[in-house]
ZAMARRO-549202 format. One record per residue (C-alpha): z, y, x; residue in three letters. Coordinates in steps of 0.25 Angstrom, whole numbers, padded with zeros to 4 digits. Each point is the difference from the previous one (the first is absolute). Last residue first. Layout:
BEGIN
up: Z; north: Y; east: X; resn: ALA
...
This chain:
BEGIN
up: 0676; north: 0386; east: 0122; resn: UNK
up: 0004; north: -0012; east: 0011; resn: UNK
up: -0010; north: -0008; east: -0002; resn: UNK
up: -0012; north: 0011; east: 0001; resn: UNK
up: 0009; north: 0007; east: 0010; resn: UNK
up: -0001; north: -0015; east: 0009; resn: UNK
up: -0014; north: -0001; east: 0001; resn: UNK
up: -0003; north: 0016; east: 0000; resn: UNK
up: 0009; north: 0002; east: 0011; resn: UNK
up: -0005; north: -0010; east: 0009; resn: UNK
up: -0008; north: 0005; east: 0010; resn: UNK
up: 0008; north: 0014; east: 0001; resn: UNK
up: 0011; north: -0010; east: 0003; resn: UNK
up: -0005; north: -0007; east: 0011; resn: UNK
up: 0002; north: 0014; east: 0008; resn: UNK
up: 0013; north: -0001; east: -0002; resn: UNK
up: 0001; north: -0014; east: 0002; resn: UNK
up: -0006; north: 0003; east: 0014; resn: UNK
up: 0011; north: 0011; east: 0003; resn: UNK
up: 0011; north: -0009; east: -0003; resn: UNK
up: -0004; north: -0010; east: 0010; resn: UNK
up: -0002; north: 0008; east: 0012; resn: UNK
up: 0015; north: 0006; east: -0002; resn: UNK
up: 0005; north: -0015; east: -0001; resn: UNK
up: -0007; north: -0005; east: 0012; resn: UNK
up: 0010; north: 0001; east: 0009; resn: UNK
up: 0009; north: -0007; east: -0009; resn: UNK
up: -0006; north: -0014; east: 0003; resn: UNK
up: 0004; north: -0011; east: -0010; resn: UNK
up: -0014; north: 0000; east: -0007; resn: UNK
up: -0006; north: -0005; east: 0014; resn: UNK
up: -0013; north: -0003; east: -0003; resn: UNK
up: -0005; north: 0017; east: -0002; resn: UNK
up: 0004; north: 0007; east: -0011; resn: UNK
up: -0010; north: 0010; east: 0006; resn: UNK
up: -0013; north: -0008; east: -0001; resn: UNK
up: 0006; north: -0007; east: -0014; resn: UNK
up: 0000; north: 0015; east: -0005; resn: UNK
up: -0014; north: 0003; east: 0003; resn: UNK
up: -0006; north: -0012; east: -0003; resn: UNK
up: 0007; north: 0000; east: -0015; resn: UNK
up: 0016; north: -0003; east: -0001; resn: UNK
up: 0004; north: -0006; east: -0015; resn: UNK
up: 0000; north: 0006; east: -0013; resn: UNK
up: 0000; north: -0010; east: -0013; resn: UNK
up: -0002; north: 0008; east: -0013; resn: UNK
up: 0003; north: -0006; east: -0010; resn: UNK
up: 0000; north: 0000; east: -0018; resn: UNK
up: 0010; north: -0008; east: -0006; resn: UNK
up: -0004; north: -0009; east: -0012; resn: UNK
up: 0006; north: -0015; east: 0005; resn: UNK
up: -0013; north: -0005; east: 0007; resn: UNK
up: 0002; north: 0012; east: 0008; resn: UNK
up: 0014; north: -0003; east: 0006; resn: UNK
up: -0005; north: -0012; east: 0003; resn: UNK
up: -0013; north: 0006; east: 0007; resn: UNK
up: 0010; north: 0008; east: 0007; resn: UNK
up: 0009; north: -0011; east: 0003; resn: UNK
up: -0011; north: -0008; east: 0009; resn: UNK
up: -0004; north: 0014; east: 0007; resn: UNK
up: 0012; north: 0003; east: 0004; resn: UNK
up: 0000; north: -0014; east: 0008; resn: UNK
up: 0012; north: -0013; east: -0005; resn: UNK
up: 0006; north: -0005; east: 0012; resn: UNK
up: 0002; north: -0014; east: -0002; resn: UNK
up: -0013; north: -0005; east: 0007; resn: UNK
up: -0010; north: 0013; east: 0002; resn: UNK
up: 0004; north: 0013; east: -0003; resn: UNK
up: -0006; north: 0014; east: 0006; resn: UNK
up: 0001; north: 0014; east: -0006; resn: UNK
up: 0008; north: 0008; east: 0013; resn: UNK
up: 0000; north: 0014; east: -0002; resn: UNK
up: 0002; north: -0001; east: -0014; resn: UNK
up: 0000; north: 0013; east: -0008; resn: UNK
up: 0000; north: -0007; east: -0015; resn: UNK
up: -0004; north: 0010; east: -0012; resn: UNK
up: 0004; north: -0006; east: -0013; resn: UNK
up: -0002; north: 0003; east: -0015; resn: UNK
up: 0005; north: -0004; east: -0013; resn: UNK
up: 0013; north: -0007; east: 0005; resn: UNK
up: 0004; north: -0014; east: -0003; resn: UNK
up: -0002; north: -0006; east: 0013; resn: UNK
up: 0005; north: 0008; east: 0011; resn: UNK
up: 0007; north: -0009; east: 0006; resn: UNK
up: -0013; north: -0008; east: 0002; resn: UNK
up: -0001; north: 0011; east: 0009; resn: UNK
up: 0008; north: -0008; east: 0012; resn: UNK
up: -0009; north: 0008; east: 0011; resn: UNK
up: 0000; north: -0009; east: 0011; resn: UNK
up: 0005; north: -0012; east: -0008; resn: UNK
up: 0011; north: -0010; east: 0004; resn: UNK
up: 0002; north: 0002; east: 0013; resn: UNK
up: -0003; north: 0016; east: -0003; resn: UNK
up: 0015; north: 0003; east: -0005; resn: UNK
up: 0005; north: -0003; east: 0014; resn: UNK
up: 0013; north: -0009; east: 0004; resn: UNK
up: 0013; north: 0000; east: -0007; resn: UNK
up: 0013; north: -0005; east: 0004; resn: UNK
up: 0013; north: 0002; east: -0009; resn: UNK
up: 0014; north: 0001; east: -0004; resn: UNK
up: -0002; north: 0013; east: -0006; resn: UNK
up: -0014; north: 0003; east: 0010; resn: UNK
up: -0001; north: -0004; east: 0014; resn: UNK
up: -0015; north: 0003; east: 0003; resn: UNK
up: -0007; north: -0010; east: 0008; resn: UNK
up: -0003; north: 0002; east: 0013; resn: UNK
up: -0012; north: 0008; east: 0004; resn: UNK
up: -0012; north: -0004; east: 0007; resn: UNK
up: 0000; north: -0016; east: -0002; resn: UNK
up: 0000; north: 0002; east: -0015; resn: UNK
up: -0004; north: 0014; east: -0004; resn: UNK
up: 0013; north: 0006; east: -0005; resn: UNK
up: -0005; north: 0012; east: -0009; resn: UNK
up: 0003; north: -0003; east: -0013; resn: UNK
up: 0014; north: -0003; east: 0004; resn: UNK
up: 0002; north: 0013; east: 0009; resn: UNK
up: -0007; north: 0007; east: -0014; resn: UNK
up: 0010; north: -0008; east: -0008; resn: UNK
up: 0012; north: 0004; east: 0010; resn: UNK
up: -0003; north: 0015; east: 0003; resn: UNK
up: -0001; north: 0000; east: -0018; resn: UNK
up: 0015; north: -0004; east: 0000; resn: UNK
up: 0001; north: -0013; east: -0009; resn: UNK
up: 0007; north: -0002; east: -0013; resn: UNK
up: -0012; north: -0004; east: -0007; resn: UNK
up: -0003; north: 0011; east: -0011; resn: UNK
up: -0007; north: 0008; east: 0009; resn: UNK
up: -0010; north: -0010; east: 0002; resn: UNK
up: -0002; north: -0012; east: 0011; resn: UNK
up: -0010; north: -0011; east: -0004; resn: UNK
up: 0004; north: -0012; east: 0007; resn: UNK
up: -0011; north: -0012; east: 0002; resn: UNK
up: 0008; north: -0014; east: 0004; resn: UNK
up: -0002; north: -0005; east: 0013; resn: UNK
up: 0013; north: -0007; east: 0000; resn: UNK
up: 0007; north: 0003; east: 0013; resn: UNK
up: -0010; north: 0013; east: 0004; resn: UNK
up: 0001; north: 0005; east: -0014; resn: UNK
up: -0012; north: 0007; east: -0003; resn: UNK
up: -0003; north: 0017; east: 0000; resn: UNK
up: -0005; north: 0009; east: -0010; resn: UNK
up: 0003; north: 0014; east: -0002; resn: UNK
up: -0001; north: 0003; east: -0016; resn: UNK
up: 0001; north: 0017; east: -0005; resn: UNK
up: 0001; north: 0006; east: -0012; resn: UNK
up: 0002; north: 0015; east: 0001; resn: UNK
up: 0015; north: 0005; east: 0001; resn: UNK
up: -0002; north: -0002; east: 0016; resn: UNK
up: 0009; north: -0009; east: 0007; resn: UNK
up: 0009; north: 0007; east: 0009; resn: UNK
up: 0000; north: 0001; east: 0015; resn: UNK
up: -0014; north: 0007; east: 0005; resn: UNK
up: -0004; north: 0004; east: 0013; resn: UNK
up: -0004; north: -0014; east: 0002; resn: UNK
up: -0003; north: 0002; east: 0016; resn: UNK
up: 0013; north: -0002; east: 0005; resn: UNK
up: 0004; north: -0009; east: -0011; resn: UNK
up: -0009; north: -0010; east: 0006; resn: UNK
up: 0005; north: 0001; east: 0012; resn: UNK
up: 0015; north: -0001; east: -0004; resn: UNK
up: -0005; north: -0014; east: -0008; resn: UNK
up: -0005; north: -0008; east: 0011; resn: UNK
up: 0012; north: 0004; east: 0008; resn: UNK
up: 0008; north: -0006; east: -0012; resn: UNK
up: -0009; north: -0010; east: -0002; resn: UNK
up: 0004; north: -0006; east: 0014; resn: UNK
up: -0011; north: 0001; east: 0012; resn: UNK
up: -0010; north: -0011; east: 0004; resn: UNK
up: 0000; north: -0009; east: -0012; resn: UNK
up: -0009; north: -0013; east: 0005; resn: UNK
up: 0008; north: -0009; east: -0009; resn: UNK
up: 0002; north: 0007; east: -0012; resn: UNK
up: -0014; north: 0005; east: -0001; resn: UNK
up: -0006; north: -0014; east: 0001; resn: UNK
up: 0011; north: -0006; east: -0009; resn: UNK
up: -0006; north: 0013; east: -0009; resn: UNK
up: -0014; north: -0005; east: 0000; resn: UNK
up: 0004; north: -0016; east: -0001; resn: UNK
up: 0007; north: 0008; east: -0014; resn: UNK
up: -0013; north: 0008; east: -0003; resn: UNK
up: -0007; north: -0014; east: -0001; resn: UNK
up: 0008; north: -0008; east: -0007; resn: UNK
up: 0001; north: 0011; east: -0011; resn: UNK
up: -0015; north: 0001; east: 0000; resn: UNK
up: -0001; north: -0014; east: -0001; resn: UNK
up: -0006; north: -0013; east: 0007; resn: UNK
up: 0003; north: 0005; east: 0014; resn: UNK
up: -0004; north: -0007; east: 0013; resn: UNK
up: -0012; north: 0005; east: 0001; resn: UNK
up: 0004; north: 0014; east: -0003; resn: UNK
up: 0014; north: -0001; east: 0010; resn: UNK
up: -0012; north: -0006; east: 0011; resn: UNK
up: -0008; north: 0014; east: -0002; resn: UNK
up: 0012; north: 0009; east: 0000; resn: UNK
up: 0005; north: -0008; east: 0012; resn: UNK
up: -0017; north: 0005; east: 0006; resn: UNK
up: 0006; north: 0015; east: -0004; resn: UNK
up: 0013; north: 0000; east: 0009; resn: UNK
up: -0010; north: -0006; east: 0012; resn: UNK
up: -0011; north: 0009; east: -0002; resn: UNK
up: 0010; north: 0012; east: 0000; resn: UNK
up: 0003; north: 0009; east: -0011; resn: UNK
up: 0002; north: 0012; east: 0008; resn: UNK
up: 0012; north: 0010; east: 0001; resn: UNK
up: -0003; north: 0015; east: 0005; resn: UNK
up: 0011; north: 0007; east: 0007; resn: UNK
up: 0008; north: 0008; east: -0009; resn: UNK
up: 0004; north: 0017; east: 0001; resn: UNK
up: -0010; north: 0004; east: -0009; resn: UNK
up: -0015; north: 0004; east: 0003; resn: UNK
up: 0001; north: 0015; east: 0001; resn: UNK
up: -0005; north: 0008; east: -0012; resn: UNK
up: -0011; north: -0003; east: -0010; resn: UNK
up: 0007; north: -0010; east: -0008; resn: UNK
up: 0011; north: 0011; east: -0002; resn: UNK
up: -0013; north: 0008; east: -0006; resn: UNK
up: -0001; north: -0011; east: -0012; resn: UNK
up: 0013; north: 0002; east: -0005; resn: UNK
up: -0002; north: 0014; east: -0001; resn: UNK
up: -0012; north: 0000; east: -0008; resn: UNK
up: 0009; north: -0010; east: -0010; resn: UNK
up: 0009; north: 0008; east: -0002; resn: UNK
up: 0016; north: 0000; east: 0005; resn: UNK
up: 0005; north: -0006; east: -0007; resn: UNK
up: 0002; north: -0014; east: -0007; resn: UNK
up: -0010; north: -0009; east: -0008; resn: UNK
up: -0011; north: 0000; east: 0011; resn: UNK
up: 0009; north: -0003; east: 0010; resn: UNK
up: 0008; north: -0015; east: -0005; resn: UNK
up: -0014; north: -0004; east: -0004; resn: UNK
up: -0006; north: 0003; east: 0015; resn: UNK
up: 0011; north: -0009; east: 0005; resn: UNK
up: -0001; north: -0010; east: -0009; resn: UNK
up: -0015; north: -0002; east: 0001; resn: UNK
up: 0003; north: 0000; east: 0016; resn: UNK
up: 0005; north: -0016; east: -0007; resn: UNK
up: -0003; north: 0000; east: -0013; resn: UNK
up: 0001; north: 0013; east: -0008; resn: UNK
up: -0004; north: 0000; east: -0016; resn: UNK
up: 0003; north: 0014; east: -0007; resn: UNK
up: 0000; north: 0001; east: -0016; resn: UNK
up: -0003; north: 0012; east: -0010; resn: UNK
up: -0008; north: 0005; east: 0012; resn: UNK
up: 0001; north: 0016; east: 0001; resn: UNK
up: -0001; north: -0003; east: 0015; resn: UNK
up: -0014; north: -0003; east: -0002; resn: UNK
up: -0003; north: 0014; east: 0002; resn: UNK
up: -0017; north: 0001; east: -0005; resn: UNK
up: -0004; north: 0015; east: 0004; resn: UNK
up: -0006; north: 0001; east: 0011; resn: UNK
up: 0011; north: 0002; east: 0010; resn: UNK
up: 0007; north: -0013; east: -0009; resn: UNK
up: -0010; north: -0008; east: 0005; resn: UNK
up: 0000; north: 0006; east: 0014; resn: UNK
up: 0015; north: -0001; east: 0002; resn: UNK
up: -0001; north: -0014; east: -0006; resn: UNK
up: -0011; north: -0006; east: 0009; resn: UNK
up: 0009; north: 0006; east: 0012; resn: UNK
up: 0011; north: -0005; east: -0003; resn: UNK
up: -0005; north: -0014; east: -0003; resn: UNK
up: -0005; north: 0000; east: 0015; resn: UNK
up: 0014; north: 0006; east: 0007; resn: UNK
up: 0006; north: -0012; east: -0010; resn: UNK
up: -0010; north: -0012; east: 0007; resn: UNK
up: -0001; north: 0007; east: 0013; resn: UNK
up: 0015; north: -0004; east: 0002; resn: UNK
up: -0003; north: -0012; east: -0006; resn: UNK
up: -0008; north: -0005; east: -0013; resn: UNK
up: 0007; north: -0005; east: -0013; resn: UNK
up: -0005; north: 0004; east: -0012; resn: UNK
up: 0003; north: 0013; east: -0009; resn: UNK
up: -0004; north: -0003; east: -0017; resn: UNK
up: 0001; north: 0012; east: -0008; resn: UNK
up: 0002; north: -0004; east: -0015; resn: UNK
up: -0005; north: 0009; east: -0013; resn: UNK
up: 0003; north: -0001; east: -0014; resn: UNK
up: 0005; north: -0012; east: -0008; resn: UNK
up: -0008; north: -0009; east: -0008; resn: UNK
């Protein structure tokens, strides 16, 4: 088997500022998953991927999550956008059928082009080549449904995957991509770490571990993942970091709140994931 993979799952604004913060602590303490022989982002899993294989460090990464909420309004998956997730699960007997109502959906209700989309994004990506490090965003085609994996390898600028991967359907438009539209990463998994299969040992950071239906949960492919020889460590938000995470995962205003919890849930879990990860 190979060596070591880092899986980030998808999870918001307070998603990334969290992930940060569990990744600043862990690697304060001694265990830096940033030497990861493979990085997984899905969706705000892209987003942290893409920074902790670039400069500047991982401490200052951390602190920018500490400052002034950004310059966005807070976006919301309303009751109505999640009950047409709902009715394109019942009506789906496919993943692939699925994802493809899901990006019809997006299509449809697009409130700004990807182009807009995309200039905020980059914004707040302060990084614009793909790292040497191995990394794979995730993201679906919103006409087909089929899964992407985007690499360095794959043509595409890194702003476009993570703008892909990040495309939360009825939120977000689609990404245009060579040709393309892509919606979230997470539509199919919240994590995607079965991508990780192969590797000896695997930490996930998943704000977000729920499946059900067609979406396969984090903890579904950790057990597979396990049943083929790796050892896991599956993190998610304890009390403390759900409390400050908040129900509204899309709100920025809560990203310097978030980042301090899974810092302090780090000291928790320091000798779960170091005894994985050493």
């Amino acid at each position: 088997m190979k060596g070591r993979a880092l899986v980030l799952g998808g999870g918001g604004f307070t998603g990334i500022a969290w992930e940060l913060g569990i990744l600043a602590g862990l690697a304060e303490a001694g265990v830096d998953l940033s030497t990861a022989d493979l990085l997984i982002g899905t969706s705000a899993g892209s987003v942290v991927g893409s920074l902790l294989a670039s400069e500047p460090s991982l401490e200052e990464r951390y602190q920018t999550q500490l400052e002034d909420p950004i310059d966005e309004v807070a976006a919301r998956l309303t009751t109505r956008t999640l009950l047409a997730y709902g009715w394109a699960m019942l009506r789906s007997r496919a993943p692939e059928q699925y994802r493809a109502r899901l990006g019809a959906l997006a299509l449809a209700a697009a409130s700004m082009t990807p182009e807009e989309r995309k200039a905020v994004i980059a914004s707040r990506l302060p990084v614009a080549e793909w790292p040497d490090q191995p990394l794979l965003i995730t993201a679906s085609d919103a006409h087909t449904g089929e899964f992407t994996v985007f690499t360095r390898e794959s043509g595409v600028e890194l702003i476009d995957a993570v703008a892909a991967s990040c495309a939360v359907p009825g939120v977000w438009p689609p990404a245009a991509v060579n040709g393309h539209r892509y919606i979230d990463g997470g539509m199919r998994s919240a994590t995607n770490a079965d991508l990780a299969d192969g590797h000896e040992r695997v930490i996930i950071i998943a704000p977000v571990t729920a499946g059900g239906g067609l979406i396969t949960s984090a903890a579904r492919h950790a057990e597979q993942l396990r049943a083929n020889g790796a050892r896991v460590t599956l993190v998610s938000p304890d009390r403390d970091s759900r409390a400050a995470i908040g129900r509204n995962m899309l709100d920025p205003s809560r990203r310097a709140g978030s980042a301090r919890a899974g810092r302090a849930q780090s000291a928790r879990i320091i000798e779960t994931v170091g005894a994985v990860w050493s």
